[in-house]
Every structure is written in C-alpha cells, then in structure tokens.
C-alpha positions in Angstrom: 0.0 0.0 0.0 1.9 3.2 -1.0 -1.5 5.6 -1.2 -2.3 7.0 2.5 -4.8 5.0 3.5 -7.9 5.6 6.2 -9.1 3.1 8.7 -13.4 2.5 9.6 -13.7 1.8 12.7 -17.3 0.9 14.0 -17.6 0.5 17.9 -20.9 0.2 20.4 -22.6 3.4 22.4 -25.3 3.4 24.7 -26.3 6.6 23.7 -25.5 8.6 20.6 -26.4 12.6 22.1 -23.7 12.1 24.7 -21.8 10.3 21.9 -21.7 13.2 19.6 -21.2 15.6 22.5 -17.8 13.6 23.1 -16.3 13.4 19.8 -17.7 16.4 18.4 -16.6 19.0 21.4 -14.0 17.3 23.2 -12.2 15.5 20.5 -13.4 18.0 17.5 -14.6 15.6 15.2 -16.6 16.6 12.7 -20.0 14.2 12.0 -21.2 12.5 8.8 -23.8 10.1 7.6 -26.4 9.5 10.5 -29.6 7.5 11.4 -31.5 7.3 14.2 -29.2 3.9 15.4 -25.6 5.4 14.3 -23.1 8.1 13.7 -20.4 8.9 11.2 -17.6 10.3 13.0 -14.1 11.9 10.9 -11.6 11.1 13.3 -8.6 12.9 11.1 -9.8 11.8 8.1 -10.6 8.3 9.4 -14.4 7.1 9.4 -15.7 5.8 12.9 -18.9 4.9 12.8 -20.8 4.7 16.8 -23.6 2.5 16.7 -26.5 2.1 19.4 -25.8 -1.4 21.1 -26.7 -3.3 24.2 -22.9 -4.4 25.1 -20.5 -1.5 25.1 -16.9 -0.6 27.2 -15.2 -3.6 27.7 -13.2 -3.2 30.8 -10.0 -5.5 30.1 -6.5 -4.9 30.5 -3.0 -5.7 30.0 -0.3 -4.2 31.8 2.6 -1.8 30.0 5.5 -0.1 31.1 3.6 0.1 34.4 0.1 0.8 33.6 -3.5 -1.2 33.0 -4.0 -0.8 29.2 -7.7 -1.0 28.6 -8.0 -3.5 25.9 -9.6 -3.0 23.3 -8.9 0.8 22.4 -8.1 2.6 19.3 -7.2 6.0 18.9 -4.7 8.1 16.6 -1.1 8.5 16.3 -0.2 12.6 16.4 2.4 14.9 15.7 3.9 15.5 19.4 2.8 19.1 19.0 -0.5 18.1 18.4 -0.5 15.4 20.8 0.6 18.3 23.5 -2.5 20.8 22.3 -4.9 17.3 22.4 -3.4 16.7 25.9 -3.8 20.7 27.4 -7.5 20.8 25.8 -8.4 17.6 27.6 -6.6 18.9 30.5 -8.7 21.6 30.5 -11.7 20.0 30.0 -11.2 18.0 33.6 -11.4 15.4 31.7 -11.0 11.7 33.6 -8.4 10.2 32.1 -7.9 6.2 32.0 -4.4 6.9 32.2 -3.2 10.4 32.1 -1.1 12.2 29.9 2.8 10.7 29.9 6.1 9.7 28.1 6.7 6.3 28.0 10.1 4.4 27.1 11.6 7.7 27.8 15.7 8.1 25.9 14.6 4.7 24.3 13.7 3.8 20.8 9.9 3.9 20.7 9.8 7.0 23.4 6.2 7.7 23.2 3.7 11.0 25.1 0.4 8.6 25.6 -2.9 9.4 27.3 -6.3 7.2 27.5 -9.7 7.8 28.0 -13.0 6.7 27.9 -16.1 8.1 25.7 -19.1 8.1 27.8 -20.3 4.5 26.7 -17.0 3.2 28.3 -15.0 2.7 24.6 -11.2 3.2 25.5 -9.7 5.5 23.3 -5.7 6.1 23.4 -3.8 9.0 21.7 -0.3 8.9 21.4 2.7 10.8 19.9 6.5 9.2 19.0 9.5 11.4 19.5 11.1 10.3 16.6 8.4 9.2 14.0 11.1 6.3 13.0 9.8 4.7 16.3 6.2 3.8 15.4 7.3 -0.3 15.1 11.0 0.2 17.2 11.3 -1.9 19.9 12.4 -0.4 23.4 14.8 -1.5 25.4 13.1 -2.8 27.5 11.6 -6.0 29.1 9.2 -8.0 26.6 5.9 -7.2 29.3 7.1 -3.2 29.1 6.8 -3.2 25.2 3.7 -1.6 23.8 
C-alpha cells in the first residue's frame, strides 16, 4: 500500500447525544452520515462509525511499562505538537483520564507521550505521539511485558 490509507472503525454506544457531545466538542470531530441507530464520525480523516448497542466498554486490560491498558482501544497517532494541544485541551476539560497524559520508554527507541480515555459509553480510546516518528514499530529497550 503506497497511497495514505484511512481506517473504519465501528464501535458500540449506549447513547449517541452524549456520543456526539464527546467526539464532536472534546475531541473535535466533525459528523457525517447518521440515522437514528448510528453516527459517522471523521476522526482525522478516518471514518468511525458509533452504533447504538446493548454491550458496550469492555473493561480489560494488559499491563505496560507500568500501567493497565484498557484493551480493546483505538485512537490516533499525532504529531507530538498536536499530541501536547490534544493533551492541554483535555486537560482543560477535567477530563477523567484512563491513564493520564505521559512519556513512555523515555531516551529509548519507541519514546512515546500517551494518554487514555474513555467516551461516555465506556469505549477506551488512546492517543499517542513518537518522539522520533522512525519509532512507530521500534522496539524499546526494555523487558518484553514493558513493550507496547
């Protein structure tokens, strides 16, 4: 694949008003397609569709580099300006975070800024930024249960 390509993502909600409310003002996405059981989000280009279902926010986890990663969760990779602007807005928002704003694998290959959260039917959402873009797929140097 040489083209940029976008992801669709479609994930459970309990309630699409709060859902738009979420994506829309605190994460600024902008809405598409709807009916009265699903929403069209553009997450950065990428479609993520939030459809009204019985089951949603699975509460797993895994641990990493000294956190519980809620699994599953999806989310974007940023610029680490943008990641720091995401971070401050949410910040500012109060919003309660999964696991707050932080640099993982710091002075290692794969150093990462990482934050998680929650949208209001319980869907974890993760947004991180690399230092060095190079480090997307690096591995850290670091014990095989602290890679991420």
């Amino acid at each position: 694949m040489t083209a940029r390509c976008r992801f669709h993502l479609a994930f459970p909600v309990s309630d699409l008003e709060t859902t738009e409310d979420f994506y829309v003002e605190r994460l600024g996405c902008r809405t598409g397609r709807r009916s009265d059981r699903w929403i069209d989000f553009d997450l950065d280009g990428h479609q993520i569709t939030a459809h009204l279902a019985e089951n949603c926010g699975d509460r797993s986890a895994n641990p990493v580099d000294g956190d519980l990663v809620p699994v599953p969760h999806f989310g974007l990779i940023l610029s680490w300006n943008d990641w720091q602007q995401l971070a401050s807005r949410l910040e500012g928002l109060q919003t309660d975070f999964v696991i707050s704003p932080r640099v993982r694998f710091a002075g290692q290959a794969g150093e990462q800024a990482t934050m998680f959260l929650r949208d209001p039917s319980g869907n974890a959402l993760e947004f991180k930024a690399f230092r060095d873009e190079s480090g997307v797929f690096a591995l850290p140097d670091t014990a095989p249960e602290k890679s991420g």
